[in-house]
PQR file with spaces between the fields and no chain letter, atoms N, CA, C, O and H, PARSE charges and radii, in Angstrom:
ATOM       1  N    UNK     1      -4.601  -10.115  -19.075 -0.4000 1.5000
ATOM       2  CA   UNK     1      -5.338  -10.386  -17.840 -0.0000 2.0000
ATOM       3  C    UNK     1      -6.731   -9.780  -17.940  0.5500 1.7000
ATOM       4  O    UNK     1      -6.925   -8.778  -18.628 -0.5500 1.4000
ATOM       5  N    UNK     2      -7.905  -10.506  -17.114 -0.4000 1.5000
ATOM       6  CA   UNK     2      -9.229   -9.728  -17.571 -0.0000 2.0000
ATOM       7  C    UNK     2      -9.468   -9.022  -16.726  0.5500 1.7000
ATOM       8  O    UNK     2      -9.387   -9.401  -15.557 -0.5500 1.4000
ATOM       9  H    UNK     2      -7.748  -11.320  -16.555  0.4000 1.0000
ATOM      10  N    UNK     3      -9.919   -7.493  -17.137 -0.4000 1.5000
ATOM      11  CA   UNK     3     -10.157   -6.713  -16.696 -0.0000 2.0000
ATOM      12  C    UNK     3     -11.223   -6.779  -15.417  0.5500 1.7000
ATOM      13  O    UNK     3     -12.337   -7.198  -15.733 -0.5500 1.4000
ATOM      14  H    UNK     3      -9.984   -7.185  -18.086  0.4000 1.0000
ATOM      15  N    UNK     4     -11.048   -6.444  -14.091 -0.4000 1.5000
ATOM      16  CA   UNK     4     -11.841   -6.526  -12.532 -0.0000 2.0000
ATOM      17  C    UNK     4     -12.968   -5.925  -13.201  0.5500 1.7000
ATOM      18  O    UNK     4     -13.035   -5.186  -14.183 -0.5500 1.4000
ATOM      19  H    UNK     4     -10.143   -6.104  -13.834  0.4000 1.0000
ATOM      20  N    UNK     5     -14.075   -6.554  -12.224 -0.4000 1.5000
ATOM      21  CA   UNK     5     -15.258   -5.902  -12.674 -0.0000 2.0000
ATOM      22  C    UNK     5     -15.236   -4.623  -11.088  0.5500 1.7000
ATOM      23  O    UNK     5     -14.529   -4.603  -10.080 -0.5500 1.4000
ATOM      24  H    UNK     5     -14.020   -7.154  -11.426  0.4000 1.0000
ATOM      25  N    UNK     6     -16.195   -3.860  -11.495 -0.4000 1.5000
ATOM      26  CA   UNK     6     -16.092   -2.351  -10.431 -0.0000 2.0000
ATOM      27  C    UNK     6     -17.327   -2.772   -9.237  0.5500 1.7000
ATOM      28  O    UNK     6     -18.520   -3.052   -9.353 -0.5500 1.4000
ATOM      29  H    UNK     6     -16.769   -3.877  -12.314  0.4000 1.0000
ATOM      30  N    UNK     7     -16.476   -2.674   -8.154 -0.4000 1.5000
ATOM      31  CA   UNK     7     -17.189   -2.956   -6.656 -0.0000 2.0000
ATOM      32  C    UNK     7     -18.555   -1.991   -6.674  0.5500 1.7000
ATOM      33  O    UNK     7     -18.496   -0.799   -6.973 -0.5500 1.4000
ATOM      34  H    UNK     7     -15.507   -2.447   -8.059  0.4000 1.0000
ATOM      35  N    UNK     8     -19.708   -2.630   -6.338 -0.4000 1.5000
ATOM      36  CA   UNK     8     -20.689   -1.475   -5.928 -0.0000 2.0000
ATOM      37  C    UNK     8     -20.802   -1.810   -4.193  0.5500 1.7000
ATOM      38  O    UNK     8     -21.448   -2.703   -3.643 -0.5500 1.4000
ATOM      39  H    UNK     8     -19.757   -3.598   -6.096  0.4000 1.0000
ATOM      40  N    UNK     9     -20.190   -1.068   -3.762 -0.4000 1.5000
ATOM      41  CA   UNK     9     -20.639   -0.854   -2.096 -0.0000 2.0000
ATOM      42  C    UNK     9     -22.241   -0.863   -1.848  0.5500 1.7000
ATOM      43  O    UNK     9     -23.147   -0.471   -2.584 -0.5500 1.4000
ATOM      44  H    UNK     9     -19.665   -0.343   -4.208  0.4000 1.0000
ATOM      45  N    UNK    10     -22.273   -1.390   -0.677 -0.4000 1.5000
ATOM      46  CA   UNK    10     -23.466   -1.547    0.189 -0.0000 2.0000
ATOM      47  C    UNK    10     -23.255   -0.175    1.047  0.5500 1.7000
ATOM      48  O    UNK    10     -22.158    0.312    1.320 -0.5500 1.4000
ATOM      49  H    UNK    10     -21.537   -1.708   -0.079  0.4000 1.0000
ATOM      50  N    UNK    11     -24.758    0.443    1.485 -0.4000 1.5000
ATOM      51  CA   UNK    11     -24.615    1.042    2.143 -0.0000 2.0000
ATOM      52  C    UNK    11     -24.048    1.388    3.270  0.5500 1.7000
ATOM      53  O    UNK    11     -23.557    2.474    3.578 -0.5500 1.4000
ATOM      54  H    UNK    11     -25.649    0.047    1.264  0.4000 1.0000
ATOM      55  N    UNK    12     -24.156    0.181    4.021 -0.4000 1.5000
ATOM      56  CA   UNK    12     -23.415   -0.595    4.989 -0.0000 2.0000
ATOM      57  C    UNK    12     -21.994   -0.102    5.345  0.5500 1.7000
ATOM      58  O    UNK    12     -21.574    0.639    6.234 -0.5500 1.4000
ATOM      59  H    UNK    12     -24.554   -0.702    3.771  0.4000 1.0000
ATOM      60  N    UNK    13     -21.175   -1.039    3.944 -0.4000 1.5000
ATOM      61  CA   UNK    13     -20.366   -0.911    3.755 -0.0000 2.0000
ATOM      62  C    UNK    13     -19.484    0.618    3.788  0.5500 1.7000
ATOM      63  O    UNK    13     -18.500    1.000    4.423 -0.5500 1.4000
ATOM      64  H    UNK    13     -21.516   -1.641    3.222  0.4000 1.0000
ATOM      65  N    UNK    14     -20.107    1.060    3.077 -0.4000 1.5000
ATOM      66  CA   UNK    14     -19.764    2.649    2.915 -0.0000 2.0000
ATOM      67  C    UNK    14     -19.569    3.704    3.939  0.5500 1.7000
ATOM      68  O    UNK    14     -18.670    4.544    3.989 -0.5500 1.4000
ATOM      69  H    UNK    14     -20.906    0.750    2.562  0.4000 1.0000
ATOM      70  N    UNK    15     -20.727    3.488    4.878 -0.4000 1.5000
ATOM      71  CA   UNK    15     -21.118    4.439    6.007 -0.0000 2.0000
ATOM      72  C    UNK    15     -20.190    3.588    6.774  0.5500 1.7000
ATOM      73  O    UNK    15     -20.507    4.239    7.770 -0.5500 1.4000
ATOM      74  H    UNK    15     -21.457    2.806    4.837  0.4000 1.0000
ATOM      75  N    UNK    16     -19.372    2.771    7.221 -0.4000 1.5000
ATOM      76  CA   UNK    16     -18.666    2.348    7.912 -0.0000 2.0000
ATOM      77  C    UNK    16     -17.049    2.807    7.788  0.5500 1.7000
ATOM      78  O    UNK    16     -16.172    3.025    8.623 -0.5500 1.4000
ATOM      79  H    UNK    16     -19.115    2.242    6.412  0.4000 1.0000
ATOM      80  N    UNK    17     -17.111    2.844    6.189 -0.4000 1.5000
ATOM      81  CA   UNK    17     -16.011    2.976    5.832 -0.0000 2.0000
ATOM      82  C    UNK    17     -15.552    4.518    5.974  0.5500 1.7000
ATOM      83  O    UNK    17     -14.385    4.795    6.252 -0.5500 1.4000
ATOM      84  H    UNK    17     -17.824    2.667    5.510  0.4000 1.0000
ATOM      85  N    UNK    18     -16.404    5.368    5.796 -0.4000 1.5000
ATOM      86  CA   UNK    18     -16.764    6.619    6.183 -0.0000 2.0000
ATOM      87  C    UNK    18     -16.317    7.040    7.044  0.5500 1.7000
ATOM      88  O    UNK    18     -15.427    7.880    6.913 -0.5500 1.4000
ATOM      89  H    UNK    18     -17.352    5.143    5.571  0.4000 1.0000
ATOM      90  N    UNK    19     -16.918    6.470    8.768 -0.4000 1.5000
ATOM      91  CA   UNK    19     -16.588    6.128    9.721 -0.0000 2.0000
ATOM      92  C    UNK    19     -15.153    6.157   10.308  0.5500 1.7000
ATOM      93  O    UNK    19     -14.522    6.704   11.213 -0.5500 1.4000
ATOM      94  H    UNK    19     -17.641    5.787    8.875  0.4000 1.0000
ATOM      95  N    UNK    20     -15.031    5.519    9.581 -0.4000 1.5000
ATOM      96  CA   UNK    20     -13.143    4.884    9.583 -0.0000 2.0000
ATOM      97  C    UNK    20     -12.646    6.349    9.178  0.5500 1.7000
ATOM      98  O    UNK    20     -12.375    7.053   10.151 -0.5500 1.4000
ATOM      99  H    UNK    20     -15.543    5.076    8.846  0.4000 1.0000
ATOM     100  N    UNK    21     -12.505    6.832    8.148 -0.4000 1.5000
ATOM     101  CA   UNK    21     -12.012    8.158    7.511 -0.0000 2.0000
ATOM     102  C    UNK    21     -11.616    9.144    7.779  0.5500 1.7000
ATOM     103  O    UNK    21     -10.519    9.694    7.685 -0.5500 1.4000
ATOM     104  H    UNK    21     -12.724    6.260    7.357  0.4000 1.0000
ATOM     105  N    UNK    22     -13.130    9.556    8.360 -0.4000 1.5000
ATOM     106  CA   UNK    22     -13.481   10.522    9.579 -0.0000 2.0000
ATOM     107  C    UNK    22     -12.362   10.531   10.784  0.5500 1.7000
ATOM     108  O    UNK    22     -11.765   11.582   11.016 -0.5500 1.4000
ATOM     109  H    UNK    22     -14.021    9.109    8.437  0.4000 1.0000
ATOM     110  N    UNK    23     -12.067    9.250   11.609 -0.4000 1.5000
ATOM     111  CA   UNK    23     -11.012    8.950   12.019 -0.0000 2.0000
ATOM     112  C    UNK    23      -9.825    9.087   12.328  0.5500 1.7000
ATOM     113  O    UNK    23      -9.097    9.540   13.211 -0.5500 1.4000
ATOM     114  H    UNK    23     -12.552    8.397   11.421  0.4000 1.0000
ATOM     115  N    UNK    24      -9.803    8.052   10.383 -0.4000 1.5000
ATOM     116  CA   UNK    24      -8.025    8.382   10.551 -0.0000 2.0000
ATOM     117  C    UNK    24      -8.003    7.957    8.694  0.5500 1.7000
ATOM     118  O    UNK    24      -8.393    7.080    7.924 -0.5500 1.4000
ATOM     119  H    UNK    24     -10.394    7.684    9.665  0.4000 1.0000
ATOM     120  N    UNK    25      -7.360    9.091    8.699 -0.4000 1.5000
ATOM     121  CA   UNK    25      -7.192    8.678    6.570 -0.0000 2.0000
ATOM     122  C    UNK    25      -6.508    7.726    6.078  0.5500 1.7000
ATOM     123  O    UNK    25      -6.830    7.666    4.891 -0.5500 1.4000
ATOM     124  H    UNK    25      -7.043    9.804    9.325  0.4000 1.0000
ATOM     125  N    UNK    26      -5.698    6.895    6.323 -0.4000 1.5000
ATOM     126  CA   UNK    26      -4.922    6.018    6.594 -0.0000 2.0000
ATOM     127  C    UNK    26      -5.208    4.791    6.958  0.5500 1.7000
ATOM     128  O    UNK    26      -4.881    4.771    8.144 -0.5500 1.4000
ATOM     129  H    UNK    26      -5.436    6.944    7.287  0.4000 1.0000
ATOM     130  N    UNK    27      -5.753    3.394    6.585 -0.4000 1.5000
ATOM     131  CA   UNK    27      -6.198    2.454    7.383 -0.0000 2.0000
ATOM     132  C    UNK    27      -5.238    1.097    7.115  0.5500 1.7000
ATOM     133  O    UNK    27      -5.445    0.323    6.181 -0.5500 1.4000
ATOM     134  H    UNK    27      -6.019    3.410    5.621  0.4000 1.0000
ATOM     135  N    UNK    28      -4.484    0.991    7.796 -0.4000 1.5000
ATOM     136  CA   UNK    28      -3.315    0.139    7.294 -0.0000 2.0000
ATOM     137  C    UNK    28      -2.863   -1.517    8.273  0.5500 1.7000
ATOM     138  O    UNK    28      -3.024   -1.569    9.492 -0.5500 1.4000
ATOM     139  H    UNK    28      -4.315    1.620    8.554  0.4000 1.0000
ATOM     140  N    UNK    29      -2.448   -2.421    7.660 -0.4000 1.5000
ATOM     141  CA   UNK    29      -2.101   -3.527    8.790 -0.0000 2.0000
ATOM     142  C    UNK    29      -3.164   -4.293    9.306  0.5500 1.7000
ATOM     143  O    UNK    29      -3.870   -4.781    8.423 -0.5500 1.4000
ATOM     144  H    UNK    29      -2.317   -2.379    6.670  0.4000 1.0000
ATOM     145  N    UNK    30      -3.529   -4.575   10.576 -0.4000 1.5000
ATOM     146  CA   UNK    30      -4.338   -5.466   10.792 -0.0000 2.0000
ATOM     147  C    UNK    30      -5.698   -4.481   10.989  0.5500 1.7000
ATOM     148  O    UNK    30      -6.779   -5.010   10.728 -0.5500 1.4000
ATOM     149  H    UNK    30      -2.956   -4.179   11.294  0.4000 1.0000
ATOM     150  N    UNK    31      -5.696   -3.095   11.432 -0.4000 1.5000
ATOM     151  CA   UNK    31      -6.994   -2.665   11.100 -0.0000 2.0000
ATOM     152  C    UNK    31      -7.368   -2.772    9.799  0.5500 1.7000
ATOM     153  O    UNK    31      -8.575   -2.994    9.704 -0.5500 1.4000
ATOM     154  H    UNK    31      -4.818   -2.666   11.645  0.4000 1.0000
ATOM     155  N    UNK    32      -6.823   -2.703    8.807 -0.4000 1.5000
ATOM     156  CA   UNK    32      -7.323   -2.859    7.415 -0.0000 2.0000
ATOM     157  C    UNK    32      -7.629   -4.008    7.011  0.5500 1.7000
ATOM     158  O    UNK    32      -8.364   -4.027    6.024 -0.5500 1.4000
ATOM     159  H    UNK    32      -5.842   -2.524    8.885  0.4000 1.0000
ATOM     160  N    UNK    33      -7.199   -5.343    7.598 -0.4000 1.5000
ATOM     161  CA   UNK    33      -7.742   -6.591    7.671 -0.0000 2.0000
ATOM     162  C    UNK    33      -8.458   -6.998    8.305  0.5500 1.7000
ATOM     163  O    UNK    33      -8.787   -8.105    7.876 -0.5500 1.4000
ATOM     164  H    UNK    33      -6.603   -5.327    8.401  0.4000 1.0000
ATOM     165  N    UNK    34      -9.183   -6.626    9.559 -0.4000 1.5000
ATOM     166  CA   UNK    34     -10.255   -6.769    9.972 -0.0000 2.0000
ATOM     167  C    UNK    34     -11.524   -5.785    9.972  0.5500 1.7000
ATOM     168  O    UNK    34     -12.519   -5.879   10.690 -0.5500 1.4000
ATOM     169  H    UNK    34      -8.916   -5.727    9.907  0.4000 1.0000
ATOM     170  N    UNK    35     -11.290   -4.963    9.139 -0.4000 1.5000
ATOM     171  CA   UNK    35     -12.347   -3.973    8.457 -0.0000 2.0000
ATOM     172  C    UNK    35     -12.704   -4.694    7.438  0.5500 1.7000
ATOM     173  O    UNK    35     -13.914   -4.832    7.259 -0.5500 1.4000
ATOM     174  H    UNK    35     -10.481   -4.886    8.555  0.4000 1.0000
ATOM     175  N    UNK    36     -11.871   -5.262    6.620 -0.4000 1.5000
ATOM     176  CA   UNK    36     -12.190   -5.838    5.287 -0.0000 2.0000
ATOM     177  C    UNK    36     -12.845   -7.253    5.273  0.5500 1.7000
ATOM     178  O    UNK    36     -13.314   -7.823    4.287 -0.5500 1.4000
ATOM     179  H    UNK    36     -10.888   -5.150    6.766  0.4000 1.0000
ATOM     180  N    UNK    37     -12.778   -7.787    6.768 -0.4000 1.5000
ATOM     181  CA   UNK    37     -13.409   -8.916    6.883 -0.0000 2.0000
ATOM     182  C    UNK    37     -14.757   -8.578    7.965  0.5500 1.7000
ATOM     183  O    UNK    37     -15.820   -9.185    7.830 -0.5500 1.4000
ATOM     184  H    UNK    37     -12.397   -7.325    7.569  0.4000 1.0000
ATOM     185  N    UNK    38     -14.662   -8.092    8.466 -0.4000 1.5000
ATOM     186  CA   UNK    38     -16.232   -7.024    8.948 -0.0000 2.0000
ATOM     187  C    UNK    38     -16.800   -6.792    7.879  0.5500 1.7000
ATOM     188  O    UNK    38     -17.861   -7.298    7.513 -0.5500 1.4000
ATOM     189  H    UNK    38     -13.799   -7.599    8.575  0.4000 1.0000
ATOM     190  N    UNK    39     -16.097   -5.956    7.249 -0.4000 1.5000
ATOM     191  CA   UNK    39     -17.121   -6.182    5.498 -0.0000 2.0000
ATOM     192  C    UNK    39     -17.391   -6.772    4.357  0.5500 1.7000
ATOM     193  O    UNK    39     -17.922   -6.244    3.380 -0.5500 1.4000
ATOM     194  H    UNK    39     -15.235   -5.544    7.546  0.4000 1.0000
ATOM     195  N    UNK    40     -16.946   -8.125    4.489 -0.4000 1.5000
ATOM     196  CA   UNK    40     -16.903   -9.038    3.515 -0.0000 2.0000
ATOM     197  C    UNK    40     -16.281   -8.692    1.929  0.5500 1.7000
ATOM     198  O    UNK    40     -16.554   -9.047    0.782 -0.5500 1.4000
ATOM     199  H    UNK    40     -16.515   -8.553    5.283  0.4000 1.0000
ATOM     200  N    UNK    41     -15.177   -7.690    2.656 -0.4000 1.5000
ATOM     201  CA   UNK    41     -14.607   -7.530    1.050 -0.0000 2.0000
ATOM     202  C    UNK    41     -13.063   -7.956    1.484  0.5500 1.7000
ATOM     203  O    UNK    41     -12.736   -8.585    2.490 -0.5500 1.4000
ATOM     204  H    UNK    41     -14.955   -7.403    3.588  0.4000 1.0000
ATOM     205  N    UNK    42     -12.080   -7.351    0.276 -0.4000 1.5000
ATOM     206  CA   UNK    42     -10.976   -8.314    0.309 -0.0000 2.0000
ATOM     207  C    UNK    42     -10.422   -6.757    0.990  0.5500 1.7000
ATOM     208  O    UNK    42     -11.023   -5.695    1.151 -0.5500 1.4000
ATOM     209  H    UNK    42     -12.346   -6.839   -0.541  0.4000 1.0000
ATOM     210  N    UNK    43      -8.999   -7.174    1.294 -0.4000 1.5000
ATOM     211  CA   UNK    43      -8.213   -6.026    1.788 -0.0000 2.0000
ATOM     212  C    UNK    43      -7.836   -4.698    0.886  0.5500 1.7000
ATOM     213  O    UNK    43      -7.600   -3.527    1.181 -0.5500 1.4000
ATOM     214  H    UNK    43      -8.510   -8.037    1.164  0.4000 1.0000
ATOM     215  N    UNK    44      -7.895   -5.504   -0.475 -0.4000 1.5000
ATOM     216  CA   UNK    44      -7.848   -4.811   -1.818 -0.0000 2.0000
ATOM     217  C    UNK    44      -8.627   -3.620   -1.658  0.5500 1.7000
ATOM     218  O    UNK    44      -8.428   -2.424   -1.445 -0.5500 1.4000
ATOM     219  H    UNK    44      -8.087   -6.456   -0.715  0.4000 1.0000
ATOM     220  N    UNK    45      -9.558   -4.374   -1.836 -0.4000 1.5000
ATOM     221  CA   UNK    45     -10.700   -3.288   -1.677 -0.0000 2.0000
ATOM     222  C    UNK    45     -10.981   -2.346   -0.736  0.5500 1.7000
ATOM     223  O    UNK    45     -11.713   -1.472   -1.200 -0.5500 1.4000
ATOM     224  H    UNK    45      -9.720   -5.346   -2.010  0.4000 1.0000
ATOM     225  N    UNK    46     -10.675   -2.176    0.450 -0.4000 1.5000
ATOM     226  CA   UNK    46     -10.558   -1.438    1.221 -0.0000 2.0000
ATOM     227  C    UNK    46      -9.320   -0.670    1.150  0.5500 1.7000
ATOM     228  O    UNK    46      -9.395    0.416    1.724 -0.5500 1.4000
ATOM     229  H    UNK    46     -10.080   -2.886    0.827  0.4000 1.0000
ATOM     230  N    UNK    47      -8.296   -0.916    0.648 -0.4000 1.5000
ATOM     231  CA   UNK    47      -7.136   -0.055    0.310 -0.0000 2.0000
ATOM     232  C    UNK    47      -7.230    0.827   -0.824  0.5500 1.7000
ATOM     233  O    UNK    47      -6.675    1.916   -0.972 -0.5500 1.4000
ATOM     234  H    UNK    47      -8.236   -1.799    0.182  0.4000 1.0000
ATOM     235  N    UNK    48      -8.024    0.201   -1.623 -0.4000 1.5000
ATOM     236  CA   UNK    48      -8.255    0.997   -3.291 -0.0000 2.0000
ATOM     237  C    UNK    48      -8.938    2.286   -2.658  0.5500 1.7000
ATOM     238  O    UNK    48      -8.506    3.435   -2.751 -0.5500 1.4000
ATOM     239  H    UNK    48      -8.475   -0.684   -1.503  0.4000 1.0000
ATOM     240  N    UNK    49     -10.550    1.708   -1.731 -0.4000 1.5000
ATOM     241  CA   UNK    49     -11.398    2.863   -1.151 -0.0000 2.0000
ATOM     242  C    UNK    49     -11.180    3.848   -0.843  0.5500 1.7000
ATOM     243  O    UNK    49     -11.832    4.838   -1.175 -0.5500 1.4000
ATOM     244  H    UNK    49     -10.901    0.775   -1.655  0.4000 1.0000
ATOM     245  N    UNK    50      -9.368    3.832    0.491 -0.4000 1.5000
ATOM     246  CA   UNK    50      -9.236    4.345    1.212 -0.0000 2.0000
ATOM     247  C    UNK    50      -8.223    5.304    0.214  0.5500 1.7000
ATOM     248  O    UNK    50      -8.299    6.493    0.522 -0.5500 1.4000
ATOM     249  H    UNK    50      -8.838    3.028    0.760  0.4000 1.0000
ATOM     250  N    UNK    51      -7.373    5.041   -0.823 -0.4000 1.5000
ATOM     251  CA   UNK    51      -7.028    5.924   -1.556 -0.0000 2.0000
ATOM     252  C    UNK    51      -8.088    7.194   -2.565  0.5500 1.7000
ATOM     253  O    UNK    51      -8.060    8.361   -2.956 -0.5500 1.4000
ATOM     254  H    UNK    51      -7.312    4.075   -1.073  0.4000 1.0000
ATOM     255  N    UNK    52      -8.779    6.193   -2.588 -0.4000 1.5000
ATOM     256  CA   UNK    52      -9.737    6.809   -3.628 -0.0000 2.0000
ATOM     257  C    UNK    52     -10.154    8.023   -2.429  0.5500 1.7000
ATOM     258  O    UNK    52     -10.165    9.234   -2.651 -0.5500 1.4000
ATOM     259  H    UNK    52      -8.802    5.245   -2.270  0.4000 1.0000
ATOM     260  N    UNK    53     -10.371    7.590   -1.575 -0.4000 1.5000
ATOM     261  CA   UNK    53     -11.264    9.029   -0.722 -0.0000 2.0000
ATOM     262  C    UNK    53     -10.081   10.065   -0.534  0.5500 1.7000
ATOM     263  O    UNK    53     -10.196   11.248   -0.854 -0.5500 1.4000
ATOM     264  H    UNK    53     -10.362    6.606   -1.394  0.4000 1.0000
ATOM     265  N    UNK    54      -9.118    9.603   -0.074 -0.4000 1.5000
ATOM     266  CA   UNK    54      -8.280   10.952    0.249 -0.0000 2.0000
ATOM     267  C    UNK    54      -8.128   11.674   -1.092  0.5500 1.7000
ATOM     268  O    UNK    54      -8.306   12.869   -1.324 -0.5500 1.4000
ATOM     269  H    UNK    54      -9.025    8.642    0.186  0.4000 1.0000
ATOM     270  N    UNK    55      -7.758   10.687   -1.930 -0.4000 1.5000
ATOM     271  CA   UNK    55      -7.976   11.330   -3.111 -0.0000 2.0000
ATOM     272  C    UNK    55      -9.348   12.813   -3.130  0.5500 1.7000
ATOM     273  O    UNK    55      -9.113   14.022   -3.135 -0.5500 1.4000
ATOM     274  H    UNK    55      -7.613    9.715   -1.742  0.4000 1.0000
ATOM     275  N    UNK    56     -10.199   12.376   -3.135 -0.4000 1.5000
ATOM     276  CA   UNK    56     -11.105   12.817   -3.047 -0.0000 2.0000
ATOM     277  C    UNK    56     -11.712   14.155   -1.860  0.5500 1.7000
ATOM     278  O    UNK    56     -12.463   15.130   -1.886 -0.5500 1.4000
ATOM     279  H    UNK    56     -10.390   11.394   -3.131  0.4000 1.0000
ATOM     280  N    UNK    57     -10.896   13.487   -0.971 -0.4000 1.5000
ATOM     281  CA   UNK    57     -10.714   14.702    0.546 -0.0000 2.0000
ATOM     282  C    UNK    57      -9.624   15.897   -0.064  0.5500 1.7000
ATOM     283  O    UNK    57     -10.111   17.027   -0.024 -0.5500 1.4000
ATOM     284  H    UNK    57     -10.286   12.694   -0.950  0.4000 1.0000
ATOM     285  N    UNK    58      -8.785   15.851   -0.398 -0.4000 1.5000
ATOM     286  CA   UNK    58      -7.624   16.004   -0.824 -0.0000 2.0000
ATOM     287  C    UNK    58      -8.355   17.252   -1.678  0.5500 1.7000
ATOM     288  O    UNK    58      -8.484   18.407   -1.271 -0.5500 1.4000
ATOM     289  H    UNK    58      -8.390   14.933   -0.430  0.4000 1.0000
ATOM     290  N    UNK    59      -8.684   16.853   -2.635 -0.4000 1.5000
ATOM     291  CA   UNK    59      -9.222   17.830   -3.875 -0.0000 2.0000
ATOM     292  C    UNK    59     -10.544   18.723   -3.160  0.5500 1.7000
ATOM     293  O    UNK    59     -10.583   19.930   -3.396 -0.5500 1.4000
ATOM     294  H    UNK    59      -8.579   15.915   -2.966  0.4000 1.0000
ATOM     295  N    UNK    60     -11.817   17.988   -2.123 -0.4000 1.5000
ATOM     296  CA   UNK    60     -12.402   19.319   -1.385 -0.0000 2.0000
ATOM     297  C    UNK    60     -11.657   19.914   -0.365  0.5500 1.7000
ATOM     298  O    UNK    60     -12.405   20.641    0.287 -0.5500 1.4000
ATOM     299  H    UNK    60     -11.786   17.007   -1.930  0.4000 1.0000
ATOM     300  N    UNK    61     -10.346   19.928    0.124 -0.4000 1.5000
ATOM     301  CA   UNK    61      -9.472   20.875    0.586 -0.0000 2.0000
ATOM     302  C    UNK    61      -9.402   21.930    0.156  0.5500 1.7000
ATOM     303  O    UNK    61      -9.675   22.993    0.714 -0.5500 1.4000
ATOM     304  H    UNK    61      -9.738   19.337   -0.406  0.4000 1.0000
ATOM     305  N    UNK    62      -8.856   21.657   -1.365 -0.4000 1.5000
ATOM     306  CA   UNK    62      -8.429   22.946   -2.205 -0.0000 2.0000
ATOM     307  C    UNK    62      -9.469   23.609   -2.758  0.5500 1.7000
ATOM     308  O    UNK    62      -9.386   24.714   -3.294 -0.5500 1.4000
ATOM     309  H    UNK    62      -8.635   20.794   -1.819  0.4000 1.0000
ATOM     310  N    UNK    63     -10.501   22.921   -2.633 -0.4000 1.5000
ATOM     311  CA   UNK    63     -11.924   23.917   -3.530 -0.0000 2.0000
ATOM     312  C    UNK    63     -12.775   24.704   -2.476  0.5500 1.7000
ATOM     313  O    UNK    63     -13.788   25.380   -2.654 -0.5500 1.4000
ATOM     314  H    UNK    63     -10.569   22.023   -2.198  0.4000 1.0000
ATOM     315  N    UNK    64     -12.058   24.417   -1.293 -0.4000 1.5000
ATOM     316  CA   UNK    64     -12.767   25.395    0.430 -0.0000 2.0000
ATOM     317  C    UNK    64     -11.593   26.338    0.244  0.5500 1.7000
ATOM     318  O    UNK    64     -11.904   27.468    0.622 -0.5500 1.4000
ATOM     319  H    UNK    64     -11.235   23.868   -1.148  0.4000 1.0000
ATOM     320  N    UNK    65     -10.345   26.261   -0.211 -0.4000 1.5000
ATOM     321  CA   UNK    65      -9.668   27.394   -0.239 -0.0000 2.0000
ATOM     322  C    UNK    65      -9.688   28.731   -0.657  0.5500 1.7000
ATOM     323  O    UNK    65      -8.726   29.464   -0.427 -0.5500 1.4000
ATOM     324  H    UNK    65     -10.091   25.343   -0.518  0.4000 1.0000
């Protein structure tokens, strides 16, 4: 299978998604489908994001410890 090429977010995009985060870490069901169509990306993509950040939240947890 050929390898996805790598999303570059719009600013837009990002600071929204941000937004969302801030929130609630978790963005699942039909909020995650109409975020993803507010932002003209696929649902994929907003699920990959939303892992990737906690990911990412997750790890500056432990480095404030």
């Amino acid at each position: 299978k050929p390898k996805r090429m790598r999303t570059i977010f719009t600013m837009e995009q990002l600071e929204r998604m941000e937004k969302e985060f801030a929130h609630q870490q978790y963005m699942v069901g039909t909020d995650r489908y109409f975020l993803a169509v507010e932002l003209g990306l696929t649902e994929t993509q907003v699920k990959v994001w939303f892992q990737n950040r906690r990911i990412k939240w997750r790890k500056q947890l432990l480095e404030t410890q």
